[in-house]
N, CA, C, O and CB atoms as a CASP TS submission, in Angstrom:
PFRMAT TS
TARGET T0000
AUTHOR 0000-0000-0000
METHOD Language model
MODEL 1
PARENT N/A
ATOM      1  N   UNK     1     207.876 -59.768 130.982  1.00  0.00           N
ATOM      2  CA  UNK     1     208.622 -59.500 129.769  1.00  0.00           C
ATOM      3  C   UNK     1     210.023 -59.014 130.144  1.00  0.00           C
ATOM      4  O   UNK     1     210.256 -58.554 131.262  1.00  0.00           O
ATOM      5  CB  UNK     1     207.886 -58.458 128.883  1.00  0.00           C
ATOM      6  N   UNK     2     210.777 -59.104 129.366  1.00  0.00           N
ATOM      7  CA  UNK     2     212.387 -59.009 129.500  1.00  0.00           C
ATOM      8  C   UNK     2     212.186 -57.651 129.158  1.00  0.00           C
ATOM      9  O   UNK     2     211.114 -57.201 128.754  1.00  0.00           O
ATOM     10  CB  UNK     2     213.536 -59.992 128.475  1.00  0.00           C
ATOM     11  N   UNK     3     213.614 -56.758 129.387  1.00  0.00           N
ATOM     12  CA  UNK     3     213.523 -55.820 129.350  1.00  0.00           C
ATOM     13  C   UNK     3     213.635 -55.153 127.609  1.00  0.00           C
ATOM     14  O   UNK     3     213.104 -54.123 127.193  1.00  0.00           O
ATOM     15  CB  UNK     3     214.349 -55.552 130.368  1.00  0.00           C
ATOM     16  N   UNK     4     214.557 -56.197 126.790  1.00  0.00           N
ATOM     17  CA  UNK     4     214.767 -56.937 124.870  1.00  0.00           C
ATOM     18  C   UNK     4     213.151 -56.671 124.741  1.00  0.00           C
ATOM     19  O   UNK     4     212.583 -55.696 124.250  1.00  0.00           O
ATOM     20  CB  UNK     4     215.406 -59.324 124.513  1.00  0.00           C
ATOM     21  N   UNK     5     212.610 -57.820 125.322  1.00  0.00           N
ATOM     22  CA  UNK     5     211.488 -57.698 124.732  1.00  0.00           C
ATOM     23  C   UNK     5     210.173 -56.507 125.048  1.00  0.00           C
ATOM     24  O   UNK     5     209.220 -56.415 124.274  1.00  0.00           O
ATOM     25  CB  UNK     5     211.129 -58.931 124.911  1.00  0.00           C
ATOM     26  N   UNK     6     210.251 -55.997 125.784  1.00  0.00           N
ATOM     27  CA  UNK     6     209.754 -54.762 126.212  1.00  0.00           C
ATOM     28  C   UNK     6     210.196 -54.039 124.751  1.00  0.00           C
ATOM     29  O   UNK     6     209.328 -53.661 123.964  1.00  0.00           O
ATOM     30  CB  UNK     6     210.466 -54.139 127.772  1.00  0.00           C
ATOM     31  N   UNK     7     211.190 -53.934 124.560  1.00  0.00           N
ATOM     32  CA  UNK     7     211.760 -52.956 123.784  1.00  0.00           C
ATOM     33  C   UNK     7     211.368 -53.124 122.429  1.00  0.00           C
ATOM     34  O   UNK     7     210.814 -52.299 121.704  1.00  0.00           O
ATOM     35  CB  UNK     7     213.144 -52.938 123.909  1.00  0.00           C
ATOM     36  N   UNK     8     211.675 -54.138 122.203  1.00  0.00           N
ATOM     37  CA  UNK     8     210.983 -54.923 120.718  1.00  0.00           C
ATOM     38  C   UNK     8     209.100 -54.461 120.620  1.00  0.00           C
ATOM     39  O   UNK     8     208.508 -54.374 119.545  1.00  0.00           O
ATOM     40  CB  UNK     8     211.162 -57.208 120.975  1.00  0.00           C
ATOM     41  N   UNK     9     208.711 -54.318 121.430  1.00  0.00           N
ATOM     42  CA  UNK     9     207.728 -54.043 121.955  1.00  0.00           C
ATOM     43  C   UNK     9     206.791 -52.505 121.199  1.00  0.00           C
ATOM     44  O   UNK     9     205.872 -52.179 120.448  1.00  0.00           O
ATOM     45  CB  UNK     9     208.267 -54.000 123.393  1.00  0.00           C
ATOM     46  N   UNK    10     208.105 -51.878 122.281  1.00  0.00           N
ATOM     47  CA  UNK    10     207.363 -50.387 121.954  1.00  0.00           C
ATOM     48  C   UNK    10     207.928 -49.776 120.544  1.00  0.00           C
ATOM     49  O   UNK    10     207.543 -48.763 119.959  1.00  0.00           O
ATOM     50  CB  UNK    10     207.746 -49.153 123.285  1.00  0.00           C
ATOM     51  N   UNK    11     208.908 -50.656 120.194  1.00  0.00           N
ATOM     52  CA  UNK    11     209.472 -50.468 118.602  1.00  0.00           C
ATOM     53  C   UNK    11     208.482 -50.713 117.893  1.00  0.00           C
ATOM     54  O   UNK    11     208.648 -50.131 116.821  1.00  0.00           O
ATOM     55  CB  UNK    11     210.632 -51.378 118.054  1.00  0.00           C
ATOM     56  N   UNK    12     207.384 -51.351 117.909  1.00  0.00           N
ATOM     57  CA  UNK    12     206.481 -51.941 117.470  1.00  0.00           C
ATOM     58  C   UNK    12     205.112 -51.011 117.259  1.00  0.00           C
ATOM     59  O   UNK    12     204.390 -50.649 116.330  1.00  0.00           O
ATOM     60  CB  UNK    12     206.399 -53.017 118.295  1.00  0.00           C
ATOM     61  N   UNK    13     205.173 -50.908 118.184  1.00  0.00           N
ATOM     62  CA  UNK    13     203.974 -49.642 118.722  1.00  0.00           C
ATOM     63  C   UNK    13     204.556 -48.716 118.161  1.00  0.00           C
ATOM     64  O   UNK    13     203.829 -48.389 117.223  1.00  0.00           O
ATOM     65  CB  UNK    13     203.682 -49.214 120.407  1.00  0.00           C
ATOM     66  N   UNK    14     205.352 -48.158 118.175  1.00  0.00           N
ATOM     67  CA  UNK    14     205.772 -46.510 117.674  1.00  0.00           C
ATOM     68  C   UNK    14     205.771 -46.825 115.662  1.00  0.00           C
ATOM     69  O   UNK    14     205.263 -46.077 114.827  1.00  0.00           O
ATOM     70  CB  UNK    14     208.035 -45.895 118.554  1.00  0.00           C
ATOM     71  N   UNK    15     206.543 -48.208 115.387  1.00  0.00           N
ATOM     72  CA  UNK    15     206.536 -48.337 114.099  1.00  0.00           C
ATOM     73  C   UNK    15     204.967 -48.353 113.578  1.00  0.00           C
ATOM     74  O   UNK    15     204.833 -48.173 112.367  1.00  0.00           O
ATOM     75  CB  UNK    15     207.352 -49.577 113.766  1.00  0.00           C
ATOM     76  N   UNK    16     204.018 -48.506 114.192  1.00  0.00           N
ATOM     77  CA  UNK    16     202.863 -48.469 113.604  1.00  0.00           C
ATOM     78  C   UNK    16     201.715 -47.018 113.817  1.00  0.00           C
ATOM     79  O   UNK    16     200.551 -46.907 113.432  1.00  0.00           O
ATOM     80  CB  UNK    16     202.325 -49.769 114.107  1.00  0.00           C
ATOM     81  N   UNK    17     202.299 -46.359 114.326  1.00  0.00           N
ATOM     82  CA  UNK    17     201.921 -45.043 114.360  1.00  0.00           C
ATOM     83  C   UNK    17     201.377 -44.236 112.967  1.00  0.00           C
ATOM     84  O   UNK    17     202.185 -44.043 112.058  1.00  0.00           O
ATOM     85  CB  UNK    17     203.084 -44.414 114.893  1.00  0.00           C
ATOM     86  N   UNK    18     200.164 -43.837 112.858  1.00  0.00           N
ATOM     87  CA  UNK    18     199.481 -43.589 111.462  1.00  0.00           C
ATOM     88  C   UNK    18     200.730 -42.319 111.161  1.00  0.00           C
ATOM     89  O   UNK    18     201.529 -42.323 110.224  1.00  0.00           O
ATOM     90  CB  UNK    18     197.428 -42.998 111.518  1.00  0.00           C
ATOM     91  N   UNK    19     200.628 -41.413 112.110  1.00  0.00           N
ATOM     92  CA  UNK    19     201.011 -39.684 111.599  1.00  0.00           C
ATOM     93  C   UNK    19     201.792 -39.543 112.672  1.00  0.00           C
ATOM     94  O   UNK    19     201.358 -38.828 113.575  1.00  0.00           O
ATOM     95  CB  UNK    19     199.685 -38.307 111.484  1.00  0.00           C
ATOM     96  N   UNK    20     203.240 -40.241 112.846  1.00  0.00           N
ATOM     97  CA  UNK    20     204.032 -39.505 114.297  1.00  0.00           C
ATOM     98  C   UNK    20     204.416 -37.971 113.919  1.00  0.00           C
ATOM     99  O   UNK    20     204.897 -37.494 114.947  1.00  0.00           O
ATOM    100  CB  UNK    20     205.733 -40.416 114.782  1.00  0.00           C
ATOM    101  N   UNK    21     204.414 -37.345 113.259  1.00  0.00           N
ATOM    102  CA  UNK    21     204.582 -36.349 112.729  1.00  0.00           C
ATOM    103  C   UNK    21     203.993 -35.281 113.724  1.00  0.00           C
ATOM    104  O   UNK    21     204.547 -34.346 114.301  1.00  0.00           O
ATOM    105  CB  UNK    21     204.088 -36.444 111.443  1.00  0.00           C
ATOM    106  N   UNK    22     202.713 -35.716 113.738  1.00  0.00           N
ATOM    107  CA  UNK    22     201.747 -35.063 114.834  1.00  0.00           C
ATOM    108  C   UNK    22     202.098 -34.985 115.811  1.00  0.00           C
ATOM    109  O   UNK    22     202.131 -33.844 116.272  1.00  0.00           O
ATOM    110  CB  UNK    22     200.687 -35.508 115.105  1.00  0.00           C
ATOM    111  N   UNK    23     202.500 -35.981 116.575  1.00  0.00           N
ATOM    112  CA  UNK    23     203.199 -36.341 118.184  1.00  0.00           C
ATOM    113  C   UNK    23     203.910 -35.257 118.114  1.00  0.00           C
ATOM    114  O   UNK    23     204.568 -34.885 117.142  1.00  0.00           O
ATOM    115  CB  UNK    23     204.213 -37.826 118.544  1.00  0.00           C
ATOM    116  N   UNK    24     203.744 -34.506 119.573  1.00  0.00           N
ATOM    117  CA  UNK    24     204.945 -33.605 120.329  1.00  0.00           C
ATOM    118  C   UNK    24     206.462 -33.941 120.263  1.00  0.00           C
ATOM    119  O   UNK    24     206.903 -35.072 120.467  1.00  0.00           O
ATOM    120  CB  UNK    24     204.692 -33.626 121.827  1.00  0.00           C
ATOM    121  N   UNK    25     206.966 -33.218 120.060  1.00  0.00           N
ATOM    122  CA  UNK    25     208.557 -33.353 120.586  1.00  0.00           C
ATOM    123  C   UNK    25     208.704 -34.100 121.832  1.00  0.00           C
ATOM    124  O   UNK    25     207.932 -33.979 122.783  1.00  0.00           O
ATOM    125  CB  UNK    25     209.249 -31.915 120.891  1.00  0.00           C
ATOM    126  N   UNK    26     209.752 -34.905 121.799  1.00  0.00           N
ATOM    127  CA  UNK    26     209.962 -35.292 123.062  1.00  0.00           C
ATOM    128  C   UNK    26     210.489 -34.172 124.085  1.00  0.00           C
ATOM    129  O   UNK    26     211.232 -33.265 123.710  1.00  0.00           O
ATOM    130  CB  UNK    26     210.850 -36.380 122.972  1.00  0.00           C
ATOM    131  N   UNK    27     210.002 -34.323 125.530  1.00  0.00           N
ATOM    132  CA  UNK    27     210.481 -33.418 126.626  1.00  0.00           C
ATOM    133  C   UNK    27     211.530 -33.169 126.550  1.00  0.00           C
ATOM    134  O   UNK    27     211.823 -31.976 126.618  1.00  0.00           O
ATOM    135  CB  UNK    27     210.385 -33.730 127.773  1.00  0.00           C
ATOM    136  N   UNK    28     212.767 -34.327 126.346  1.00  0.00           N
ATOM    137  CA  UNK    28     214.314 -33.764 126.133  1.00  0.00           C
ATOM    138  C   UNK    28     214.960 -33.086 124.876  1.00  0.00           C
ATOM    139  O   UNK    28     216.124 -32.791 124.607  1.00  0.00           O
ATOM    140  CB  UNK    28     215.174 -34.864 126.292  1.00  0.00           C
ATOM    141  N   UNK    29     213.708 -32.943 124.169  1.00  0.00           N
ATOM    142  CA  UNK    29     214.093 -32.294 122.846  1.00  0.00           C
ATOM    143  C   UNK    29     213.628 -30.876 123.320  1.00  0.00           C
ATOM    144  O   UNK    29     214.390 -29.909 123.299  1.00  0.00           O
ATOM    145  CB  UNK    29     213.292 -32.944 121.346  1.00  0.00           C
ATOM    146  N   UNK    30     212.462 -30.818 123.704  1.00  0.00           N
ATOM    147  CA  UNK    30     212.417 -29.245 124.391  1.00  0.00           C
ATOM    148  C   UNK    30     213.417 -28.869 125.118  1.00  0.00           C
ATOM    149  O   UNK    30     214.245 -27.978 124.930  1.00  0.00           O
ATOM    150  CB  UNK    30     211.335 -28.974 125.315  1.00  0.00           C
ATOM    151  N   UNK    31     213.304 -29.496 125.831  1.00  0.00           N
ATOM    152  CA  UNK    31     214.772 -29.003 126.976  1.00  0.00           C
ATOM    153  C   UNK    31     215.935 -28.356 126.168  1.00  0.00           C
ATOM    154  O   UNK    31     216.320 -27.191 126.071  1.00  0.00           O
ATOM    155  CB  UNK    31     215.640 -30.540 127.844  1.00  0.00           C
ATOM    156  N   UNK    32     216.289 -29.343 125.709  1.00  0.00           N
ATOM    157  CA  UNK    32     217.837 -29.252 124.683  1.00  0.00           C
ATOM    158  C   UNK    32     217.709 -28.053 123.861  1.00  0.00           C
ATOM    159  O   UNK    32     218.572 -27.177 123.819  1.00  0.00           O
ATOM    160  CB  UNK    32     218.114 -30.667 123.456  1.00  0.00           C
ATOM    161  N   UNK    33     216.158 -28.024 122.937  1.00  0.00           N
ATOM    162  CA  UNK    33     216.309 -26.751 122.406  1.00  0.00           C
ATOM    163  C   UNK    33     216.022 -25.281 122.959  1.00  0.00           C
ATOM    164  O   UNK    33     216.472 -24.201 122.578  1.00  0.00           O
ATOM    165  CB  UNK    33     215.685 -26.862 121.463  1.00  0.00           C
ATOM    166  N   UNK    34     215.351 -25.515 123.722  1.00  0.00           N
ATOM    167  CA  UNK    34     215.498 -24.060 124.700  1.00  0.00           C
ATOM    168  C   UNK    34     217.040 -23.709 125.922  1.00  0.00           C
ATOM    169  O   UNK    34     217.286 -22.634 126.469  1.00  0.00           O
ATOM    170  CB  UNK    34     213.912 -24.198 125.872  1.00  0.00           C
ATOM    171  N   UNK    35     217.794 -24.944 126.033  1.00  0.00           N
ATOM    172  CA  UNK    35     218.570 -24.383 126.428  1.00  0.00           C
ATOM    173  C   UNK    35     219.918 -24.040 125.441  1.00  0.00           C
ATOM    174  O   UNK    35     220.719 -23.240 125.924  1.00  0.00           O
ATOM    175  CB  UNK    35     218.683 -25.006 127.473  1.00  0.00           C
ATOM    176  N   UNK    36     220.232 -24.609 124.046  1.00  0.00           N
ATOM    177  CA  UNK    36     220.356 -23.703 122.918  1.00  0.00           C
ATOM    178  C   UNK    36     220.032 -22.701 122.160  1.00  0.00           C
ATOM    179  O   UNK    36     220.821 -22.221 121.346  1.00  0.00           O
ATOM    180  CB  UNK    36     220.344 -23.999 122.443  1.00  0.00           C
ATOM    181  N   UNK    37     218.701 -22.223 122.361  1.00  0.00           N
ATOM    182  CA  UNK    37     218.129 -20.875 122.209  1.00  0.00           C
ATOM    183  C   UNK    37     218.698 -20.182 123.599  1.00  0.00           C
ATOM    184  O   UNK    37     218.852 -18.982 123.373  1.00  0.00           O
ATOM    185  CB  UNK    37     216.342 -20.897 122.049  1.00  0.00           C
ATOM    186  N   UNK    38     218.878 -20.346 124.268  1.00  0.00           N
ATOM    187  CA  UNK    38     218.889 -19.309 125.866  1.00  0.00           C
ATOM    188  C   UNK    38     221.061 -18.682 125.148  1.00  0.00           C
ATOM    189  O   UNK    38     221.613 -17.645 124.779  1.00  0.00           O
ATOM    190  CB  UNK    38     218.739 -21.085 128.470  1.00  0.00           C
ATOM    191  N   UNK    39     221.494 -20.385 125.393  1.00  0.00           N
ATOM    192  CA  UNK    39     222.867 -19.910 125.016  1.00  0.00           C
ATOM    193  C   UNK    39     223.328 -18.864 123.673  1.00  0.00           C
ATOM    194  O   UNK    39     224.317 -18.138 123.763  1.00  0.00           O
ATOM    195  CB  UNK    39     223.540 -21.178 124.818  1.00  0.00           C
ATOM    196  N   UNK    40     222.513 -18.908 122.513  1.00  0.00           N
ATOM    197  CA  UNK    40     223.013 -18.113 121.350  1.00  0.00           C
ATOM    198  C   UNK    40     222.177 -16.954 121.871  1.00  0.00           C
ATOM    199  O   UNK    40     222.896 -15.956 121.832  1.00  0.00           O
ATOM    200  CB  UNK    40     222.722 -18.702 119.683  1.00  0.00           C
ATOM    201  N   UNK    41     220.438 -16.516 122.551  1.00  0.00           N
ATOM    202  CA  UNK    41     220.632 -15.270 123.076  1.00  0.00           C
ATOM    203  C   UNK    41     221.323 -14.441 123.723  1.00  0.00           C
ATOM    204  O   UNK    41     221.305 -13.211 123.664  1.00  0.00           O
ATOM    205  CB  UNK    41     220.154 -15.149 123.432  1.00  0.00           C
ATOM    206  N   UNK    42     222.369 -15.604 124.784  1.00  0.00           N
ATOM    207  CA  UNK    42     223.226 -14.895 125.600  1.00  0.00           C
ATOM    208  C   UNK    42     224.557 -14.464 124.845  1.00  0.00           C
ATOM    209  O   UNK    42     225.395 -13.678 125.287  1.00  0.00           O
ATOM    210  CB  UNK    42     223.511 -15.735 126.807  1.00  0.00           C
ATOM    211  N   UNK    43     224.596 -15.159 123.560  1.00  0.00           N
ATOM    212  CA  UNK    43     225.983 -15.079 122.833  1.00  0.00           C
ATOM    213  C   UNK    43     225.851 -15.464 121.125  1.00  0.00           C
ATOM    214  O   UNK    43     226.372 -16.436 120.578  1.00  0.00           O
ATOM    215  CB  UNK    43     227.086 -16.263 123.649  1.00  0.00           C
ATOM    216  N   UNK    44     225.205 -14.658 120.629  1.00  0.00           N
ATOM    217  CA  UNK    44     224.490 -14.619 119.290  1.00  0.00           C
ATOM    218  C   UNK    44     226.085 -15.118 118.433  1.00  0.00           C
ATOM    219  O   UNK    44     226.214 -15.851 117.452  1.00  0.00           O
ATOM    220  CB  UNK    44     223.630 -12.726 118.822  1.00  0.00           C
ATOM    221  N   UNK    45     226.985 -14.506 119.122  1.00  0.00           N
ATOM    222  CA  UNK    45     228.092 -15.033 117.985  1.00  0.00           C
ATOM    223  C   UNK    45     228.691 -16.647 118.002  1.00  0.00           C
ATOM    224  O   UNK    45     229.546 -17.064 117.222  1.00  0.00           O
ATOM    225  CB  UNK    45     229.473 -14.053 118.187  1.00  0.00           C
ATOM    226  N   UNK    46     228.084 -17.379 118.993  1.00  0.00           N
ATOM    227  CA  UNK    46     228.411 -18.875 118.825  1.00  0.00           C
ATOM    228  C   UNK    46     227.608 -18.963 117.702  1.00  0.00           C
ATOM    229  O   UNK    46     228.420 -19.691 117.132  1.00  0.00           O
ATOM    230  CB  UNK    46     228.061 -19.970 120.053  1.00  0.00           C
ATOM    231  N   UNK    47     226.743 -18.859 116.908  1.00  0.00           N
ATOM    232  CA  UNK    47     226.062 -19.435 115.560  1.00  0.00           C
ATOM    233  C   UNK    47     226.652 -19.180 114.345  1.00  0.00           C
ATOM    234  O   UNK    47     227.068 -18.047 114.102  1.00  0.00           O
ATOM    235  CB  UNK    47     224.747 -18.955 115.354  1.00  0.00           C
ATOM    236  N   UNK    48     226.751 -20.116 113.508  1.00  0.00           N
ATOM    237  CA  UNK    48     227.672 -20.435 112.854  1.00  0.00           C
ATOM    238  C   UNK    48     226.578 -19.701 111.331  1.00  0.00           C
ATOM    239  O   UNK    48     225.370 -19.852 111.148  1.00  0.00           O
ATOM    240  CB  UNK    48     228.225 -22.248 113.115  1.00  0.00           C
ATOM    241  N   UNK    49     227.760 -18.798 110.335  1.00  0.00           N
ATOM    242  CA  UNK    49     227.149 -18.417 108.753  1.00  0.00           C
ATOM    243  C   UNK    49     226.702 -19.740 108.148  1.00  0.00           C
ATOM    244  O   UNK    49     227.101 -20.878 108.395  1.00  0.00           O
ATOM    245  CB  UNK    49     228.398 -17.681 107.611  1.00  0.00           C
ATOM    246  N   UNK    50     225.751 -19.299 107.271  1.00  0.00           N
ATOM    247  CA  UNK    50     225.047 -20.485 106.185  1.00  0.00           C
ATOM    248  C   UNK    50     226.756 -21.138 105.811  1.00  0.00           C
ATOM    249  O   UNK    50     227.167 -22.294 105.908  1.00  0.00           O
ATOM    250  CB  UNK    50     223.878 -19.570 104.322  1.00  0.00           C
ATOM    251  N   UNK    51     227.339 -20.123 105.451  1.00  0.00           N
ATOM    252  CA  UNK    51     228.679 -20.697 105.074  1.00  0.00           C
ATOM    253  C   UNK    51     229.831 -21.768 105.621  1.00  0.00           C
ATOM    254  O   UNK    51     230.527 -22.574 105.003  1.00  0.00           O
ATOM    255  CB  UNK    51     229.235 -19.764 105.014  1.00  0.00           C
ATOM    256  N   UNK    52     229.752 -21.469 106.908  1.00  0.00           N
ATOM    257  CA  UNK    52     230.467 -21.989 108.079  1.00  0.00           C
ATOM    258  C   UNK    52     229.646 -23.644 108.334  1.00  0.00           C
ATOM    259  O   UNK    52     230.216 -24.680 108.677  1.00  0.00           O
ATOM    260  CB  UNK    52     230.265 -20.724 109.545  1.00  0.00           C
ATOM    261  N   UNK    53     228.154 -23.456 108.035  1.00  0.00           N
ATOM    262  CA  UNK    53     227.893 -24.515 108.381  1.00  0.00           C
ATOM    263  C   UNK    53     228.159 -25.504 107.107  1.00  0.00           C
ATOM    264  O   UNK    53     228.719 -26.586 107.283  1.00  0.00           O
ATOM    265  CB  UNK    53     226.616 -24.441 108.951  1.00  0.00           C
ATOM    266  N   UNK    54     227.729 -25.078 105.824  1.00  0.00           N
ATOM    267  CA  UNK    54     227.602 -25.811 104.889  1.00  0.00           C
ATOM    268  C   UNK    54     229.352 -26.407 105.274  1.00  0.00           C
ATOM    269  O   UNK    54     229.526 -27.583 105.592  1.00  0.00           O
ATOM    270  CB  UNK    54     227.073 -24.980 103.359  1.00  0.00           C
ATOM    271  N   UNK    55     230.152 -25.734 105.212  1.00  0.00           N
ATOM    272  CA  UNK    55     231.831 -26.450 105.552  1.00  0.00           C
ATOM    273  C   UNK    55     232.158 -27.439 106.419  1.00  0.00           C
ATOM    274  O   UNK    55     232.853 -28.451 106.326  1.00  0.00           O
ATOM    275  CB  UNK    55     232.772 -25.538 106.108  1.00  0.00           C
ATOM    276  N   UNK    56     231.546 -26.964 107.238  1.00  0.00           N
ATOM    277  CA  UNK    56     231.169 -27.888 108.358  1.00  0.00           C
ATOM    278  C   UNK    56     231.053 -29.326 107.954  1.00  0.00           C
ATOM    279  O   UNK    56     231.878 -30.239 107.915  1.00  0.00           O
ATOM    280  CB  UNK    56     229.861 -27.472 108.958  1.00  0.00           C
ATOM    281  N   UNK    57     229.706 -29.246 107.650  1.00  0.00           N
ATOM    282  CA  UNK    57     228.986 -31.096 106.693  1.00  0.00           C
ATOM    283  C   UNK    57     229.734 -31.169 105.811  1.00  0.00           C
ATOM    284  O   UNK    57     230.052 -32.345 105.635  1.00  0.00           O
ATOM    285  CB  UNK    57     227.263 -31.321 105.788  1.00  0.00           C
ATOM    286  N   UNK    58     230.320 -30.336 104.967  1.00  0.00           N
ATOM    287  CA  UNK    58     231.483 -31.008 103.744  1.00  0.00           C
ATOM    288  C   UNK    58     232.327 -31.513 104.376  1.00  0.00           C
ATOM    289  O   UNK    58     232.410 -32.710 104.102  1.00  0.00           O
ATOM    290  CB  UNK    58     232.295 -30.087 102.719  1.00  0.00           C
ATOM    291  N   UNK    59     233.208 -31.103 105.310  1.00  0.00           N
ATOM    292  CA  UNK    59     234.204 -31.355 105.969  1.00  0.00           C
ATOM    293  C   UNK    59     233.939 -33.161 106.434  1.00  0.00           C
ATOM    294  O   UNK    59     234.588 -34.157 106.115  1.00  0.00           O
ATOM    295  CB  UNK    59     234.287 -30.149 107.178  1.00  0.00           C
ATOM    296  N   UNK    60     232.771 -33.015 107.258  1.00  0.00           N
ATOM    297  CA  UNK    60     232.141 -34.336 107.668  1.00  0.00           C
ATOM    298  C   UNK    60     232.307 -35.805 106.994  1.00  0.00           C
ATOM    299  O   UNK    60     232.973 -36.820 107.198  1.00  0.00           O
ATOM    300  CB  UNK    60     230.824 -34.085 107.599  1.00  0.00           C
ATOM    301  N   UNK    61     231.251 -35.309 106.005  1.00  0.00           N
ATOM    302  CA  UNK    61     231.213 -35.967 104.678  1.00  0.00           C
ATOM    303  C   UNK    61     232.591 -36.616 103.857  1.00  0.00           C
ATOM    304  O   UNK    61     232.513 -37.444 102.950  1.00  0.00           O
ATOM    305  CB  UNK    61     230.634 -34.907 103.826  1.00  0.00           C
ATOM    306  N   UNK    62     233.784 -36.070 104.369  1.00  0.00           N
ATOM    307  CA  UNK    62     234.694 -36.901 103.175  1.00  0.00           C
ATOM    308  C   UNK    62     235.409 -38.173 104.339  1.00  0.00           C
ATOM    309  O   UNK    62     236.172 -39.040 103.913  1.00  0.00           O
ATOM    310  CB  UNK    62     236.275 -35.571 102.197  1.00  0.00           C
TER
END
């Protein structure tokens, strides 16, 4: 199999998944979020107010 069709493949398989919901996080999603939890313990003031963020996505958004 090509590497397209490999891919087409496991698109396939994952699209038919009863409850992915259930499935674990992926490993690089752990990763990523524990090493964003480690950084705002070390520096609680990088996190942004409900306020700051909602501005944020407005800002985005236009």
């Amino acid at each position: 199999m090509s590497d397209t069709e490999r891919l087409a493949l496991a698109e396939e398989i994952l699209g038919s998944l009863q409850h992915p919901e259930s499935l674990p996080p992926p490993a690089a999603h752990r990763v990523e979020l524990d090493r964003r939890w480690a950084a705002y313990q070390a520096n609680p003031g990088i996190a942004l107010t409900k306020e700051q963020f909602r501005a944020q996505v407005t800002a985005l958004r236009k």
